[in-house]
C-alpha positions in Angstrom: -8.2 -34.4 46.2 -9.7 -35.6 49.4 -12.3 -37.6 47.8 -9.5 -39.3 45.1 -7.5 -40.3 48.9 -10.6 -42.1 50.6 -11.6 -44.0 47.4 -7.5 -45.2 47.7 -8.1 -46.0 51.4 -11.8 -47.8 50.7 -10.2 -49.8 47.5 -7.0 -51.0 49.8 -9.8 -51.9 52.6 -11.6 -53.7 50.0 -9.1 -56.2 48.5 -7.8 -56.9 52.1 -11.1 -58.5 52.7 -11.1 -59.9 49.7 -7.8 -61.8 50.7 -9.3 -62.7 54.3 -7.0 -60.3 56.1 -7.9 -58.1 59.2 -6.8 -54.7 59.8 -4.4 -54.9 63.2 -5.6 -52.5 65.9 -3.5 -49.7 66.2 -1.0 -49.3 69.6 -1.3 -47.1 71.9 1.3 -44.2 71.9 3.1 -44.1 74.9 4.3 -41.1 75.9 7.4 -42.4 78.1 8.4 -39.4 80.9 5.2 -37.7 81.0 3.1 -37.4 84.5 0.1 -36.1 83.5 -1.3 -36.8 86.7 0.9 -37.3 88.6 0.6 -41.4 89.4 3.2 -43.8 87.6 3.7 -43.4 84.2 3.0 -47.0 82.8 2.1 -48.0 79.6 -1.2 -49.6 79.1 -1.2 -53.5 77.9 -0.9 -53.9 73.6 -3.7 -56.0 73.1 -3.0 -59.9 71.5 -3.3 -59.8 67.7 -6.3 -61.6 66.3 -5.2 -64.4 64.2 -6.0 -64.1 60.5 -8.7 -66.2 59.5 -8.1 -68.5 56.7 -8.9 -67.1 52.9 -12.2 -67.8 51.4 -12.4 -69.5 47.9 -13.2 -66.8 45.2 -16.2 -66.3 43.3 -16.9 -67.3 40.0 -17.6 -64.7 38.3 -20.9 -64.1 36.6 -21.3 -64.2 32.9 -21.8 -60.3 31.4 -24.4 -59.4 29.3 -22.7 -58.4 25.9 -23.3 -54.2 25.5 -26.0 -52.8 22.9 -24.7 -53.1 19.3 -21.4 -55.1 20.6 -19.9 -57.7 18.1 -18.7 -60.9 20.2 -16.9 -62.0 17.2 -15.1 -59.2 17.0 -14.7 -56.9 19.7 -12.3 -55.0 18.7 -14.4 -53.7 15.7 -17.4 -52.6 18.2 -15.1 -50.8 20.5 -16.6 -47.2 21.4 -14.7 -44.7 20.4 -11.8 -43.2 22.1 -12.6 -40.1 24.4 -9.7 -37.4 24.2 -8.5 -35.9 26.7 -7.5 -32.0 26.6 -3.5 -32.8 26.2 -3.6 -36.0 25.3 -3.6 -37.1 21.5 -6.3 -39.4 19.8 -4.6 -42.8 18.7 -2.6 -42.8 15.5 -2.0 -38.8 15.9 0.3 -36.7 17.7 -0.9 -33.8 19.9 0.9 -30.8 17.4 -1.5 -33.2 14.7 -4.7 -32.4 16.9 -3.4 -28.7 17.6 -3.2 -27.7 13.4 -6.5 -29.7 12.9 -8.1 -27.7 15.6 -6.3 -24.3 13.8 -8.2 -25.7 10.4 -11.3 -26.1 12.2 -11.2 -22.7 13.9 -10.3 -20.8 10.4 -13.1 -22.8 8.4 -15.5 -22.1 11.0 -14.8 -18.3 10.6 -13.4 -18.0 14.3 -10.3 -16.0 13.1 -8.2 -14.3 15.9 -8.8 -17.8 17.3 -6.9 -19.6 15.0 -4.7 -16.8 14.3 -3.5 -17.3 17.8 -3.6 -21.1 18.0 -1.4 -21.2 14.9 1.2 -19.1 16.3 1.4 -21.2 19.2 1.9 -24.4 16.9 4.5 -22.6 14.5 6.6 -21.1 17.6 6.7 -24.6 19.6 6.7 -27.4 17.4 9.9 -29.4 16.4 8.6 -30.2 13.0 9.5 -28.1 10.1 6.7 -29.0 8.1 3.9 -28.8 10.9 5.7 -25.5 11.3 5.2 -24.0 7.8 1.3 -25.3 7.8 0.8 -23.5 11.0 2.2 -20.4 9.6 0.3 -20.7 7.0 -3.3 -20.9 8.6 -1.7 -17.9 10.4 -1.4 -15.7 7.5 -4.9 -16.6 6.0 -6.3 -16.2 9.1 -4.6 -12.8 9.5 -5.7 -12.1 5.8 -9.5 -12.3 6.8 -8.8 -10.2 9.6 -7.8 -7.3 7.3 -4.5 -7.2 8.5 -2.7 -7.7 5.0 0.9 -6.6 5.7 1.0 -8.9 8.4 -0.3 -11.5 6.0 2.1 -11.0 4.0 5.0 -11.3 6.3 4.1 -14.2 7.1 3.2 -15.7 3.4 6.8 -14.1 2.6 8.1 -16.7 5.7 6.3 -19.7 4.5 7.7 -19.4 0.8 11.5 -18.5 2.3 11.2 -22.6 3.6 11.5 -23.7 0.6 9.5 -24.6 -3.1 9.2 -27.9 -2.4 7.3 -27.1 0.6 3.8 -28.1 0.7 2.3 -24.8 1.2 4.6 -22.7 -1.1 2.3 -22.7 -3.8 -1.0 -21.5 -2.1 1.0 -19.3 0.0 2.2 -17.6 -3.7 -1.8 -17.4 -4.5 -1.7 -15.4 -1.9 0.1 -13.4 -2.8 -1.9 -12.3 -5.7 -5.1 -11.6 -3.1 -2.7 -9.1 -0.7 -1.4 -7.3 -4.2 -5.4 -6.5 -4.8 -6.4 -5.6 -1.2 -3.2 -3.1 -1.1 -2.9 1.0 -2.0 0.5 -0.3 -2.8 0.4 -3.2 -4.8 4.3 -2.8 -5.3 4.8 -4.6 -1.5 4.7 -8.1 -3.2 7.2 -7.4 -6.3 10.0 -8.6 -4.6 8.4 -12.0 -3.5 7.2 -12.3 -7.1 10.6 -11.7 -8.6 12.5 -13.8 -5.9 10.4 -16.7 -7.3 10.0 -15.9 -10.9 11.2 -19.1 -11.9 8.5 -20.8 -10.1 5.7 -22.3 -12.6 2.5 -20.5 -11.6 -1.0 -21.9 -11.6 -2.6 -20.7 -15.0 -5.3 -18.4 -13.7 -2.5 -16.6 -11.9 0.2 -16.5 -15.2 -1.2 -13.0 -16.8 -1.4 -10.8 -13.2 1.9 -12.6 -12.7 3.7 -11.5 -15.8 2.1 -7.9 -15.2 3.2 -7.8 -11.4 7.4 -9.0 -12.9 7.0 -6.5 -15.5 6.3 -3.9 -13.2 9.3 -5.1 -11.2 11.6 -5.1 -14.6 10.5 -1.1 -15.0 11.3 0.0 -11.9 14.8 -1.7 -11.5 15.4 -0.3 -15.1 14.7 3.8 -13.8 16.9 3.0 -11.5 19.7 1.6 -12.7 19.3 4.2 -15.6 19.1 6.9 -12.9 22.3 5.8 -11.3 24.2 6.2 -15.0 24.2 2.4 -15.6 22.4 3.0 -18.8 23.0 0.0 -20.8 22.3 -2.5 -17.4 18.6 -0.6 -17.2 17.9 -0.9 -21.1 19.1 -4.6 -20.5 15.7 -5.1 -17.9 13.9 -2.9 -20.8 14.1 -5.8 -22.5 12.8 -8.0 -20.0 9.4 -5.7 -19.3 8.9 -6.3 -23.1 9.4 -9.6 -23.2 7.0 -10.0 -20.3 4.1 -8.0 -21.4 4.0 -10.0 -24.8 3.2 -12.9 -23.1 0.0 -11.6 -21.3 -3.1 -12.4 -23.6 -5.7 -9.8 -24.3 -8.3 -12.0 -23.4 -7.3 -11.4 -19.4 -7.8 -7.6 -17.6 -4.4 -7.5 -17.2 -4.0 -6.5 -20.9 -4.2 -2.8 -20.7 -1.6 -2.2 -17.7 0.7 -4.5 -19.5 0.2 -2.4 -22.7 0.8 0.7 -20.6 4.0 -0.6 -19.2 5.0 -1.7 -22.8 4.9 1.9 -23.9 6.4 3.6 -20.5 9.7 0.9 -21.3 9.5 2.0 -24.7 9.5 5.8 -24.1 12.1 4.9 -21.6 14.3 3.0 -23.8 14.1 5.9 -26.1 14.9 8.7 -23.5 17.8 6.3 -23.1 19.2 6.4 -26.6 19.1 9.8 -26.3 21.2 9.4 -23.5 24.2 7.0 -25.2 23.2 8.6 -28.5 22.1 5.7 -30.4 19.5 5.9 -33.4 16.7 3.5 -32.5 15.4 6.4 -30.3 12.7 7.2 -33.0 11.1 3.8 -33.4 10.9 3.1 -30.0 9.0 6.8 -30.0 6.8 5.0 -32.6 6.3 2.3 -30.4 5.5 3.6 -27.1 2.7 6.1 -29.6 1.9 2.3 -30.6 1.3 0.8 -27.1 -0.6 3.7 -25.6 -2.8 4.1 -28.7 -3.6 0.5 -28.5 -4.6 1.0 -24.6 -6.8 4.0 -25.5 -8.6 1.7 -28.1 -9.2 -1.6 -25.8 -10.7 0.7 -22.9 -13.0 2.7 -25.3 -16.0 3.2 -23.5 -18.4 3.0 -26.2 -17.3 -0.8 -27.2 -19.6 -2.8 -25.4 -16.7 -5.8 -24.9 -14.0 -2.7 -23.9 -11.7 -3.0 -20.2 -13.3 -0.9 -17.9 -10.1 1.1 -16.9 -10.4 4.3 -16.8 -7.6 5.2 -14.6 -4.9 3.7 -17.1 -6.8 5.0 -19.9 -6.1 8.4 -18.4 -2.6 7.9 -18.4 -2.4 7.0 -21.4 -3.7 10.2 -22.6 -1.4 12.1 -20.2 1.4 9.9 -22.3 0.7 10.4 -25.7 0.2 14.2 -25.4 3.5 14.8 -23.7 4.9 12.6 -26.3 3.7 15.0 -28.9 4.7 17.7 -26.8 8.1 16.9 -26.6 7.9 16.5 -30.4 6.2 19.9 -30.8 3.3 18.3 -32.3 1.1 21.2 -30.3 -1.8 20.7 -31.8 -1.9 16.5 -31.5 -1.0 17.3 -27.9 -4.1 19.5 -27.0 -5.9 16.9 -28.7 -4.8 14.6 -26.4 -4.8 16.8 -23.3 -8.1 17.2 -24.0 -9.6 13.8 -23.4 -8.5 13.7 -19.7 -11.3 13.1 -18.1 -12.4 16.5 -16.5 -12.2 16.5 -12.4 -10.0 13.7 -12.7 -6.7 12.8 -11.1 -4.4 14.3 -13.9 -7.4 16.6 -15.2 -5.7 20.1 -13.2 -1.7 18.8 -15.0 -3.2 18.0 -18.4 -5.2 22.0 -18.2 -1.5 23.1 -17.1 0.2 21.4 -19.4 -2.1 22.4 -22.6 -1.6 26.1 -21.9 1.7 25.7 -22.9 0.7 23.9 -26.4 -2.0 26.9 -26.6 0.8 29.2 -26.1 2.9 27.4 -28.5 0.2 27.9 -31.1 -0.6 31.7 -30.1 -3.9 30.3 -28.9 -3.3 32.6 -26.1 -7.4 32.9 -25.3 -7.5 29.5 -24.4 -4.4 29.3 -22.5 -5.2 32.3 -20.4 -8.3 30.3 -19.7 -6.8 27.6 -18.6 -5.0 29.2 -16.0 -8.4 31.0 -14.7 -9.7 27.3 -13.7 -5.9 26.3 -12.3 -6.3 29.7 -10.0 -9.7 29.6 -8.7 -10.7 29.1 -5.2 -11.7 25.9 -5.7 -7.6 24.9 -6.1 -6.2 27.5 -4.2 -4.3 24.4 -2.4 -2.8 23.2 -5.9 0.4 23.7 -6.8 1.3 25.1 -10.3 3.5 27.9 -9.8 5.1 28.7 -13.6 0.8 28.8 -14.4 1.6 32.0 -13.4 4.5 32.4 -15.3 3.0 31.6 -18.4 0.1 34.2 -17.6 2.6 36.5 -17.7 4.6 35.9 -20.5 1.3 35.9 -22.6 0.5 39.6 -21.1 3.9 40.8 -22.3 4.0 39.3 -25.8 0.9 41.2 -26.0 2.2 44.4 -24.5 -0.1 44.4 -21.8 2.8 45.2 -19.5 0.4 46.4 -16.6 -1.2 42.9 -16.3 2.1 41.1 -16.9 3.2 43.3 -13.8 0.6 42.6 -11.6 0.6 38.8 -12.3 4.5 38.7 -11.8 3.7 40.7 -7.9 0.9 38.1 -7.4 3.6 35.3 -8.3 6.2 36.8 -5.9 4.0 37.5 -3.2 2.2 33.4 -3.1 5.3 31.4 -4.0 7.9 34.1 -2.6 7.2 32.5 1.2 6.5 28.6 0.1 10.5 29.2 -1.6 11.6 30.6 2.1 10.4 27.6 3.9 11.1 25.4 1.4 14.9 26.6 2.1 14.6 26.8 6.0 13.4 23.0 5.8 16.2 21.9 3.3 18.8 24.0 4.7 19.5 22.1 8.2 20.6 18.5 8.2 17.8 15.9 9.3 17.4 12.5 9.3 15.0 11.4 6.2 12.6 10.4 9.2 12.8 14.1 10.4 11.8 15.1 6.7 8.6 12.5 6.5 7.7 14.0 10.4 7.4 17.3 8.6 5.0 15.8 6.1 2.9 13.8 8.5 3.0 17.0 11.0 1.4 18.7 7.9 -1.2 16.2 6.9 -2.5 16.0 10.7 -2.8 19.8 11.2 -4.6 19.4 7.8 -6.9 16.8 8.8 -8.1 18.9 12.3 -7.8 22.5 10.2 -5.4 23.9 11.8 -2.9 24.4 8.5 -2.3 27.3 6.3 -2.4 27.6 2.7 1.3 27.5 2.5 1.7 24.5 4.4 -0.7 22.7 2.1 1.2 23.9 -0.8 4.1 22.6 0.4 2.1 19.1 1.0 0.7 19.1 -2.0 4.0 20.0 -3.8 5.9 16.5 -2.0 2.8 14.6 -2.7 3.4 15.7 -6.7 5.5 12.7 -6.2 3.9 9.3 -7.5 6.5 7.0 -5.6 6.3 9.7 -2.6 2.5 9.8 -2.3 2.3 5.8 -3.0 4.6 4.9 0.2 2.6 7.6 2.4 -0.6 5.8 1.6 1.2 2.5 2.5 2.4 4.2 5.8 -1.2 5.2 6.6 -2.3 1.6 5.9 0.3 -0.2 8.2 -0.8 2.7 11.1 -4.1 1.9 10.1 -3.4 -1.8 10.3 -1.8 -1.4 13.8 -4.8 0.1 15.2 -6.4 -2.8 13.6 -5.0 -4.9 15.9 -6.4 -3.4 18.9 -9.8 -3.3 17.9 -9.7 -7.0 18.0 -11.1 -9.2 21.5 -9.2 -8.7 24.6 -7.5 -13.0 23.9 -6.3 -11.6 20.8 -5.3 -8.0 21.6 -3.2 -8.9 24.4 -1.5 -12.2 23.4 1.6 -13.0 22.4 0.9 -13.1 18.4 -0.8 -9.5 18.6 2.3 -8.7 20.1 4.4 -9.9 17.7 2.2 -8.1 14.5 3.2 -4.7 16.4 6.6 -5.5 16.2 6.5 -6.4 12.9 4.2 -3.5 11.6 6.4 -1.0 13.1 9.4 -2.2 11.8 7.9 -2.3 8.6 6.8 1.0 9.2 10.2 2.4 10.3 11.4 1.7 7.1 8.8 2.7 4.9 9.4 6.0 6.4 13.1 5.8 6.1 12.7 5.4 2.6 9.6 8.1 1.9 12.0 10.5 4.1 14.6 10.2 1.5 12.4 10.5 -1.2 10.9 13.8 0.4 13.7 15.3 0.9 15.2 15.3 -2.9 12.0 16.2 -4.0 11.8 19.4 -1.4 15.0 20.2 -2.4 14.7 19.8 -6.3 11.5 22.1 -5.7 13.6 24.2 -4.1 15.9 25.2 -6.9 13.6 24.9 -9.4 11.5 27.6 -7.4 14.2 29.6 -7.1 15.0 29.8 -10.9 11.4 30.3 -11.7 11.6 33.5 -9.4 14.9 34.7 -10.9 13.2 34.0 -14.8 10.2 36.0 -13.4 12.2 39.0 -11.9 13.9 38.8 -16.1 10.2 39.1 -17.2 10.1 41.9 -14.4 12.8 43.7 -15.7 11.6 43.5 -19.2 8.3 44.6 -18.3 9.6 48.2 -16.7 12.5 48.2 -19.9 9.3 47.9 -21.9 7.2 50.9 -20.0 9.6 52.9 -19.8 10.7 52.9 -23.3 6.8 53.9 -24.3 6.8 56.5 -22.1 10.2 58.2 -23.0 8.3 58.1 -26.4 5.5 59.7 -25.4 7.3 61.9 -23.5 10.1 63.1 -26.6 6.7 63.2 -28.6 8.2 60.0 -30.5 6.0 57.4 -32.0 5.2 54.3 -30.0 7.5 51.3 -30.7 4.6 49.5 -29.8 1.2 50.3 -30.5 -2.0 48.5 -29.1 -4.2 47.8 -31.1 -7.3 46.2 -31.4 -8.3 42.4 -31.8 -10.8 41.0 -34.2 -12.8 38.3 -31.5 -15.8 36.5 -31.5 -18.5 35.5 -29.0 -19.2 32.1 -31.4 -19.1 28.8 -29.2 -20.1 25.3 -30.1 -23.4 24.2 -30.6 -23.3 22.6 -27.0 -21.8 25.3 -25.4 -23.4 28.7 -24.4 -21.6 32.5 -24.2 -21.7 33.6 -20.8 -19.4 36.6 -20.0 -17.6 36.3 -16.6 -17.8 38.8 -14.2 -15.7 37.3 -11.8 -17.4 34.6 -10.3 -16.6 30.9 -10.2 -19.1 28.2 -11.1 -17.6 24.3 -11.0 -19.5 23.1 -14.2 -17.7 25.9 -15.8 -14.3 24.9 -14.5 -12.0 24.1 -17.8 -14.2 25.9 -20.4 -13.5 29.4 -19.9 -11.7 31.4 -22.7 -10.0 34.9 -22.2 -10.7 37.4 -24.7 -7.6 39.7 -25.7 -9.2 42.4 -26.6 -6.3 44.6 -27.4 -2.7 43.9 -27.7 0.3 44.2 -30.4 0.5 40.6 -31.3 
């Protein structure tokens, strides 16, 4: 600043030369009153002015050399160019213009918190819509290659509420597409998708678009069937098959969209059931067709198959409760039987085929299944009629003794889970008191510190598909949240990390809202079904002693036995792949879902 005043004082100096004129001498001050030494206080003499002397003629100035490279022709062609100042906009673009080309430059060049934070800056301060929705835009890609999808998404969700003729509505749909893929929860973008269905997408998008609507179609339709509106939710039955025809089997989205052609079949058909109308048969006939055809295009032994093994699996699950429900047994154990052992639906499809097996009187292999559902290795699982059924086979058999003891061990593991299960249902709580419980569980899990009836509890909420899919979404947006944080300390602490929070825990506030309510009427539903299981097995209970003691007032009176044992005809054969080992009561993981019990005596 000093230096900036003198060069003004030197420059002012300057052209008064230039125009011949002298600086006047300064007057004394006089400081009228004032004795300082005691004599007379007069001033001293102002001195004469000098006279100005007369101007000199100017100059002429010399010719410049032309620069390096100039064009004298044209000057303004050769001009260098224009230096920008940080503030100030380069000619024939205005400063929010330099602001998103700098937000571009910082995404491209991989710089992304960077941009991320210069293109909140642009989208919260500039006047112009459309410079508004670009800098969102480069915000939610930039967030997007940060990791942080939800907040991606949020703000993808804010660019395509401006409007479809917007520039960026299209790409920000792509987007849409990428977060769907990145997510545990790929049901986050349904309702952009189906907000915008009418939109024409880009053809490499069409087929996951179609699947993503139909997916939409089938969960409105549960719902509105759910809440009694039967023929509404057959109506968007309709619309998930009209969808899933139009998705090629050429694209990998063939197989889910087969799968969801045979779940709105079975459910159109559980449906008729419901109004009692008579296409419930062929749309039982389809849904067989659908899931057959999914089993067939993701056959692992065709070369040119769809390597989806988790939606062949439930296919599988499909068409053997299909059968089941039919009382086709023995197409149901078929079925049952290629779920892919240690799978996700491997321990319900063993559970499940013991009843079949017991249908059947296969009771050897049913009372082997339940030998693998209560080893130590699932001691955490929860299948509590496994037991049931266990018992059931003993008494058929008039091994009351075992059906006893099984009926105690039943009492005495699930007696306690039905207690808590009614001290946590029986006082009112908000749905985010009811998640708390959950999450409690899960963290006492994750340091060791729970107990096997708290993770049967646990596991028995997370039975729950819709339950266990929004508590992995809640453990992504905490994730996600921490995310931020681990960012640099310009991002971490600026105003658009501030805003993600707020979002994020919004977003998490109602996810947990919602996953409370869905714990609840599934704790409670468990509940009572727990408590009828426990009155049918105190029945079986009572039958049981009826049973003993009837045989021993026999024996006692010296009356024949209504019920004599007697000895089974068995074998020791297996397969030619197989090997007989007898078990002695140990466990070994690769035999896990091949043992068979052998009844050796009984009055079947």
């Amino acid at each position: 600043m000093r230096r900036g005043v003198a060069t003004g004082f030197a420059v002012a100096a300057a052209l008064w030369a230039l125009a011949g004129w002298s600086t006047p001498a300064l007057a004394q001050m006089n400081f009228q009153g004032l004795d300082l030494r005691g004599g007379q206080n007069q001033p001293p003499p102002v001195p004469e002015p000098k006279k100005p002397l007369p101007p000199k003629p100017a100059a002429k100035p010399a010719a410049l050399a032309p620069m390096p490279g100039m064009d004298l022709t044209n000057p303004q062609k050769s001009l260098p160019p224009a230096i920008v100042l940080p503030g100030f906009a380069e000619p024939g673009k205005s400063l929010a213009r330099e602001r998103l080309d700098a937000v571009a430059k910082l995404f491209k060049n991989g710089r992304y918190p960077e941009a991320a934070r210069a293109g909140y800056a642009v989208m919260r301060e500039t006047g112009d819509s459309d410079q508004a929705a670009e800098s969102e835009y480069l915000l939610g890609k930039s967030l997007y290659r940060m990791k942080l999808y939800h907040s991606a998404l949020h703000h993808f969700s804010k660019v395509l509420a401006r409007g479809t003729d917007k520039r960026f509505f299209r790409p920000s749909l792509e987007w849409l597409f990428f977060i769907s893929r990145k997510t545990v929860d790929e049901d986050i973008v349904l309702d952009d998708v189906a907000r915008y269905s009418t939109v024409a997408f880009p053809p490499r998008y069409q087929s996951e678009f179609r699947y993503l609507l139909a997916r939409y179609y089938l969960i409105r339709a549960e719902a509105l069937i759910g809440a009694g509106q039967v023929n509404e939710g057959r109506a968007a039955l309709k619309q998930v098959e009209q969808l899933v025809e139009m998705v090629p089997r050429s694209t990998a989205y063939f197989p889910k969209a087969r799968f969801l052609s045979g779940t709105a079949a079975y459910q159109d058909a559980t449906a008729g059931l419901q109004t009692g109308q008579v296409s419930t048969p062929a749309s039982l006939a389809q849904a067989v067709d659908a899931f057959q055809e999914v089993v067939r295009v993701t056959n692992p032994r065709d070369p040119d198959a769809f390597h989806d093994w988790h939606t062949r699996e439930l296919a599988f699950m499909n068409l053997a409760r299909i059968h089941f429900e039919a009382r086709q047994n023995r197409a149901a154990i078929h079925y049952y039987g290629k779920v892919e052992r240690g799978g996700d639906a491997w321990l319900e499809a063993l559970y499940e085929m013991a009843w079949a097996e017991y249908r059947i009187g296969d009771y050897e292999r049913a009372l082997g299944n339940m030998i693998t559902l209560n080893s130590p290795f699932f001691q955490d699982e929860y299948f509590p009629e496994s037991l049931t059924v266990k018992a059931i086979i003993y008494y058929e058999n008039c091994r009351y003794t075992e059906a006893r003891a099984t009926l105690d061990d039943f009492e005495s593991i699930y007696g306690p889970v039905h207690d808590e299960l009614e001290r946590l249902t029986g006082r009112e709580q908000s749905p985010e008191a009811f998640y708390q419980l959950l999450e409690d569980i899960q963290i006492k899990q994750r340091t060791r510190h729970s107990t096997a009836l708290l993770d049967r509890i646990l596991k028995l909420a997370l039975s729950d598909d819709n339950l266990k899919r929004l508590n992995s979404s809640i453990q992504e947006i905490e994730a996600e949240m921490d995310g931020v944080g681990d960012n640099p300390e310009s991002f971490r602490y600026s105003e658009v990390a501030k805003q993600l929070l707020d979002d994020l825990k919004a977003e998490r506030r109602a996810a947990i809202a919602q996953a409370g309510l869905i714990a609840r009427a599934k704790l409670e539903q468990e509940r009572d079904d727990l408590k009828d299981l426990l009155g049918k097995g105190l029945r079986i209970k009572f039958e049981t002693q009826e049973k003993e003691k009837e045989l021993l007032e026999s024996r006692i009176a010296g009356q024949a036995s209504p019920e004599t044992l007697r000895r089974y005809r068995y074998s020791v054969a297996v397969s030619d792949g197989d090997q007989f080992w007898p078990y002695e009561g140990e466990y070994w993981r690769d035999e896990l879902g091949t043992y068979q019990y052998t009844l050796t005596k009984g009055c079947r």
